[in-house]
N, C-alpha and C positions, 0 to 999 in steps of 0.2 A: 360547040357541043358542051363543053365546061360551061359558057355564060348559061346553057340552059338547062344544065344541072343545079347549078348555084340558085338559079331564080326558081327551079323545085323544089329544093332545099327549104328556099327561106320563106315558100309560100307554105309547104308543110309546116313548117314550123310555126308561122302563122298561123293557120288551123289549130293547132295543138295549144297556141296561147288562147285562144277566142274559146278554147273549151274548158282549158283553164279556168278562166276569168271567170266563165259562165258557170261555173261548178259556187264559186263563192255568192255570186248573184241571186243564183238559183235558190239558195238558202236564205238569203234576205228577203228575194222576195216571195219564198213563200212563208217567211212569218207573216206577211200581211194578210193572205188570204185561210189561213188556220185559224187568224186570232179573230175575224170575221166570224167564223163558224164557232170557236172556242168562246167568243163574249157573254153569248148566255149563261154557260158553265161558271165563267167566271163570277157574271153577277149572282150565280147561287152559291158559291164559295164566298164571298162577299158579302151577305146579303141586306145588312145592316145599310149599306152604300149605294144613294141612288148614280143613277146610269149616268145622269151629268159629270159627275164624280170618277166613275169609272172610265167615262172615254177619253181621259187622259191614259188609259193604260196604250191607247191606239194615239192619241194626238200628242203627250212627251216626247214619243219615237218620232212622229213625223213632225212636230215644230223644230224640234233640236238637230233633226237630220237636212230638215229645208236652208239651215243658220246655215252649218257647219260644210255644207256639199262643197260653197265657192272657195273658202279658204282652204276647206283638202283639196279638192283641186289648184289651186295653187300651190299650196305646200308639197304637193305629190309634183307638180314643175319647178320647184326647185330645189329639192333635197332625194329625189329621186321617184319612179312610180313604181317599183318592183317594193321600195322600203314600206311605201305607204300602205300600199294593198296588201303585202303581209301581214303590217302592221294591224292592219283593217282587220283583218280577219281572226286572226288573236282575238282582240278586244272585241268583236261579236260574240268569237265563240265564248270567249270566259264570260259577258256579262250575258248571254244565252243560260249558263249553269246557274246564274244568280237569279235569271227572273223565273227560272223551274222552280229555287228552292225558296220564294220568297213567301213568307209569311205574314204578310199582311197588305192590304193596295199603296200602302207609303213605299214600301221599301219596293213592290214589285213596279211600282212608276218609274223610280229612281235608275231600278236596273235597264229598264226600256230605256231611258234618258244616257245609258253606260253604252248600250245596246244600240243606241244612236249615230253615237261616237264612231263605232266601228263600223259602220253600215256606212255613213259619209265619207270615210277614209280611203275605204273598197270601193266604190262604185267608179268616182271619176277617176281613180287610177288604173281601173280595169277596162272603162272605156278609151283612155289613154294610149296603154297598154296594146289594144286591139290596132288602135287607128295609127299607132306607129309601125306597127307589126307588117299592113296588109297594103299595097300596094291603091294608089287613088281609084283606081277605076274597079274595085271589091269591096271600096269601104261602104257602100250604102248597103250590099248585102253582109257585111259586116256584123256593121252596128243595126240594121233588122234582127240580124239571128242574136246577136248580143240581147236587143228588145224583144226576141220571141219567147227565150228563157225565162221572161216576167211570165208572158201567156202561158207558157207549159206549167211553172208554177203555180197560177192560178186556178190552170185547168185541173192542176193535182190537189191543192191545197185545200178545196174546199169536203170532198169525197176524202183525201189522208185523213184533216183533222177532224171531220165528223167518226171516222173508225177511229183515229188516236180518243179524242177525248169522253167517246160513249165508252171505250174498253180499258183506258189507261189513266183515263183524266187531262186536265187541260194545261198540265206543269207537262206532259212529254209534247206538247207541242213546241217548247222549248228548246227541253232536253234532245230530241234529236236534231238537231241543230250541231249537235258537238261531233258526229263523226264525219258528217262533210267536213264542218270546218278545218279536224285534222289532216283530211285526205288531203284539201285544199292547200293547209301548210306543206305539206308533206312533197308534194309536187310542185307547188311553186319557187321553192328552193330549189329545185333541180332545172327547174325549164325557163324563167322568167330570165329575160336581162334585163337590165338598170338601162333607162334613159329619164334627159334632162331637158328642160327649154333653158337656154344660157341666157335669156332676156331675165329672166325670172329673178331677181334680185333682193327684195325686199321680201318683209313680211306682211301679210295681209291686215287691215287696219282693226286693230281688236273691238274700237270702241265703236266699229260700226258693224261689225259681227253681234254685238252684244244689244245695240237698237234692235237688230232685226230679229232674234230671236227674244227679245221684251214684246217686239210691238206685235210681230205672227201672235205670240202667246196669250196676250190682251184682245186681239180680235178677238181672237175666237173662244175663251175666256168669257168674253162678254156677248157672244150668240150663241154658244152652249148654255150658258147660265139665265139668258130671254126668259124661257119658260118658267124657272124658278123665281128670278127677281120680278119680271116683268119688263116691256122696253122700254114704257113710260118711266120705269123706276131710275132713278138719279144713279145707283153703284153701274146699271146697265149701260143707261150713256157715258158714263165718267170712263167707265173699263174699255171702251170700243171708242170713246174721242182722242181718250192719250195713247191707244192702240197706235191707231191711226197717224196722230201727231207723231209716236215714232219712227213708227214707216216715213215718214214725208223728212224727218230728219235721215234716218238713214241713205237717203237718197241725194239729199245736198250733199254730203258728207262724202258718199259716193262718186260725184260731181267733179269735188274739189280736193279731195287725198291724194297724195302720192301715191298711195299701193291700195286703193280701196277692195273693200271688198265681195265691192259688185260691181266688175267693169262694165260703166254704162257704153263706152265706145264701140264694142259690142254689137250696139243695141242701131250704131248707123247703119246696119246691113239690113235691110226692107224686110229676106226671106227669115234673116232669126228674129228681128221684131216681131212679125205676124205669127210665128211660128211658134215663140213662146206663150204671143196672147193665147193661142188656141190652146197651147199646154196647159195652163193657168183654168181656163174653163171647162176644159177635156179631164183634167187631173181632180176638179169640184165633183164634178157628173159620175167620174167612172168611181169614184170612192164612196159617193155617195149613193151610189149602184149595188155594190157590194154590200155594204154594212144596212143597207135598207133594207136589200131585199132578203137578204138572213131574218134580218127582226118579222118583214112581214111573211115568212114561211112558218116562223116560231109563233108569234102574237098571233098572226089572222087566222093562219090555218093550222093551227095545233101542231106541227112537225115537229119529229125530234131532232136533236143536235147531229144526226147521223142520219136523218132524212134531210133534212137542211142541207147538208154536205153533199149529199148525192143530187138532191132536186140543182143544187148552183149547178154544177159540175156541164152540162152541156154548153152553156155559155163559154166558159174558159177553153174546153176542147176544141171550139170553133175556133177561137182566138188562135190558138197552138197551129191550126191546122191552114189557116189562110193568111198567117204573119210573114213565113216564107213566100206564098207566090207577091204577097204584096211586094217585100224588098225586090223581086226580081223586077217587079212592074216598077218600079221608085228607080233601081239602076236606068232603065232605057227611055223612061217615056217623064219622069222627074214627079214630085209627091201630089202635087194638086186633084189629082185625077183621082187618088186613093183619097183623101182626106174628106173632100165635099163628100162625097155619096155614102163614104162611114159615118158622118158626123146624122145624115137623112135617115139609114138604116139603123143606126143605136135610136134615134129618136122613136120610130115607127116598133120598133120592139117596144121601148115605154109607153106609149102610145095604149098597144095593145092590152096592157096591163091596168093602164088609168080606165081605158074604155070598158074594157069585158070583165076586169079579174073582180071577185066576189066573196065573201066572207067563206063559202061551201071550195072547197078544193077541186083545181080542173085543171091538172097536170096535162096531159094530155094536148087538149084543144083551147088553153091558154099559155101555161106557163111554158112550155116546150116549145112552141115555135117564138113564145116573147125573147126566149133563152137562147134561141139558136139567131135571131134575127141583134142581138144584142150584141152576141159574141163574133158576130161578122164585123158590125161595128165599130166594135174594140180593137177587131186584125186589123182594119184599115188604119186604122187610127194613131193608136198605144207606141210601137213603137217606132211609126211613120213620122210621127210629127217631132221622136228624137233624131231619126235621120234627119228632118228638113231643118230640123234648128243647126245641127252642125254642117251642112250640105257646103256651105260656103265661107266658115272661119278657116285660118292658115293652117298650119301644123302644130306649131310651137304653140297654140291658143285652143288645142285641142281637148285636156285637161281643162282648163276652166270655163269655155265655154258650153263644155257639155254639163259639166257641175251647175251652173248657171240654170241652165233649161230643166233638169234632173232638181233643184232645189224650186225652180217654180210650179214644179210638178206637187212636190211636198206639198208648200202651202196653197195648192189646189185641193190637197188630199186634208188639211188640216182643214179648210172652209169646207168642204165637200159633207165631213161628216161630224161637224158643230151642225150646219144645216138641218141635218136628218134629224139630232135632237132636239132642235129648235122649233123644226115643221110637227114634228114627232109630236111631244109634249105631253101629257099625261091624259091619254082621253079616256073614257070610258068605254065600256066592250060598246054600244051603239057605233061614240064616235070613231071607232079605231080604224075601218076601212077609209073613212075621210080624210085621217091624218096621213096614211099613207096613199092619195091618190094627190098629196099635195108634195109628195115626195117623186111619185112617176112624175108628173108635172113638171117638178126641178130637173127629170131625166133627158123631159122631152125639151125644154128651156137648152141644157145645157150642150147636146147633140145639133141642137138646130144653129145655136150660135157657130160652135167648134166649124161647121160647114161654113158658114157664112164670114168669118176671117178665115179659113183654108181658100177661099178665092182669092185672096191677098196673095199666095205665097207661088214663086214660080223659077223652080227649080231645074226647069228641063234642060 
């Protein structure tokens, strides 16, 4: 009777950290799907600054947050995960108060970049956190409701910051940022306990932290910037060869380090190799989903920033609403079975949009089943393919292996929406449906792949 007191106890308590965690999450990531909706505002607060320019306000956070995800997770194994994810959370909330009050696109990148910091800190300590908490055979519904609080974020974030930024402006898309944050403090002081990986010994290697966040930044630096130089142009190739060459160095270096930091050994286990491939192009498709179909609600069909917000909003709510049965499906029958047929159905929603959607608005009998057909998609998918990447690392590698998958995700989300400005490019009101059917295209591209390695992955 006491052993199953004790194992109610500590699975309650359990619950109570996974909502924890999820309270600081929630905040992070619905700055992604606000600033989606908020970017047109911005470039009119801006206006001087073309968009190339400006989608570092979206791509500093997520190059700097893709760098730094594997070394906080390491560092959260071995100086502790309660210290880190507080930590985290601080330093969101306060560089949150700096990019509300910034005054100009330098200084409001900079804070994104501060903003970064703390968003890499929290995440793998909080998935950490969770999967030490919750007994093996709960961790896949877990870490899905962990992953659904992205979807529910999303499904909020786009309808929030269309009313924040039509009624407030797009600096409280920020600003409210700060009272989670504090609740988040406020509670996690009280409930979190401190755990460690005793393997965890060194420091993660700086000078390959530092390739990887040069050479993400040069990619896409130099396919953001395609349309302005051109790709024949010499600065384009130069930006996107020594991109590249750093990547290919950071990976030796990764190889051969004592404490690198990106553990390729990792990468022996077949289900998180295939698993991250599909993140990697699943994280391109679903960013460049987002920040697309905002522009082409605004551009194509005249929408305001608060129509924009409400037109996304079905997509995300499906997400929210089919992420739960999915982790129940992923607990018994293992991810493959969710992954293929999301990867088909995100496609067939883009699909819909390349085929039928038109310069004339057709909410209704386009964009609404494209939206609802997207957002199923997503549930199978999003935060499926972060179960499947940790499905089968130890415990003590639970921290940086999800960091790992969670950073490959970033720089899917950093290529995902250089992309769109690239496909994008500056057409005139004729070409401007063409540019964005070359954007559905990249959706249906990036949906049919994500399927086609989720056959790879086999969890059951």
């Amino acid at each position: 009777m006491l052993a199953q007191n004790d194992k109610a106890n500590t699975l309650s308590r359990a619950w109570k950290i996974l909502a924890l965690t999820n309270l600081a999450v929630f905040v992070a990531s619905l700055d992604a799907t606000v600033l989606f909706v908020a970017f047109p505002s911005i470039q009119s607060t801006f206006s001087g600054v073309s968009a190339a320019q400006l989608s570092w306000v979206l791509n500093a956070y997520t190059v700097l947050y893709a760098a730094l995800l594997v070394p906080a997770g390491r560092l959260a194994d071995r100086i502790g995960r309660r210290k880190v994810f507080l930590s985290g959370v601080a330093t969101f909330t306060v560089a949150s108060l700096l990019c509300g009050m910034a005054s100009n696109p330098e200084l409001l990148i900079a804070a994104r970049a501060f903003q970064a910091v703390g968003g890499a800190m929290l995440t793998p300590a909080s998935l950490a956190l969770i999967l030490s908490a919750f007994p093996k055979n709960k961790r896949a519904t877990a870490v899905t409701l962990w992953g659904a609080v992205g979807g529910l974020a999303a499904a909020i974030g786009p309808s929030l910051g269309g009313v924040i930024v039509q009624t407030w402006g797009w600096r409280w898309a920020f600003f409210l940022n700060l009272p989670i944050g504090a609740t988040a403090m406020i509670l996690g002081n009280r409930l979190l306990f401190e755990s460690h990986d005793p393997d965890t010994k060194d420091v993660p290697d700086i000078i390959g932290v530092l390739l990887s966040i040069a050479g993400v930044a040069l990619a896409a630096l130099g396919i953001v910037q395609s349309d302005e130089w051109g790709w024949d142009n010499s600065r384009t190739i130069i930006t996107l060869v020594v991109g590249i060459i750093l990547l290919i160095l950071f990976l030796r270096r990764s190889a051969h380090v004592k404490s690198p930091a990106l553990d390729l050994k990792l990468f022996n286990d077949s289900n998180y190799r295939f698993a991250n491939l599909a993140t990697l192009v699943f994280g391109m498709a679903f960013n460049a989903m987002f920040f697309g179909l905002v522009l082409f609600l605004t551009q194509v069909w005249g929408y305001s920033t608060f129509a924009a917000g409400l037109a996304i909003t079905p997509g995300p709510l499906m997400v929210a609403l089919v992420t739960p049965f999915a982790g129940r499906v992923a607990d018994t029958r293992g991810h493959r079975i969710l992954i293929v047929p999301g990867g088909i159905i995100f496609a067939l929603g883009a699909l819909l949009l390349y085929t039928q959607a038109q310069v004339t608005p057709s909410f209704l009998t386009i964009w609404l089943p494209s939206a609802i057909l997207i957002g199923i998609g997503v549930g199978l998918l999003l935060s499926i393919l972060s179960s499947a990447a940790v499905h089968s690392i130890p415990p003590n590698r639970f921290a940086v292996g999800s960091a790992i998958n969670q950073a490959i995700r970033q720089i899917g989300s950093v290529l995902g929406i250089a992309l769109v400005i690239a496909l994008l490019g500056r057409p005139s009101s004729s070409e401007l449906l063409d540019a964005f059917d070359r954007i559905f295209a990249l959706l249906i591209t990036g949906g049919l792949l994500t399927s086609l390695i989720g056959l790879k992955i086999k969890t059951r």
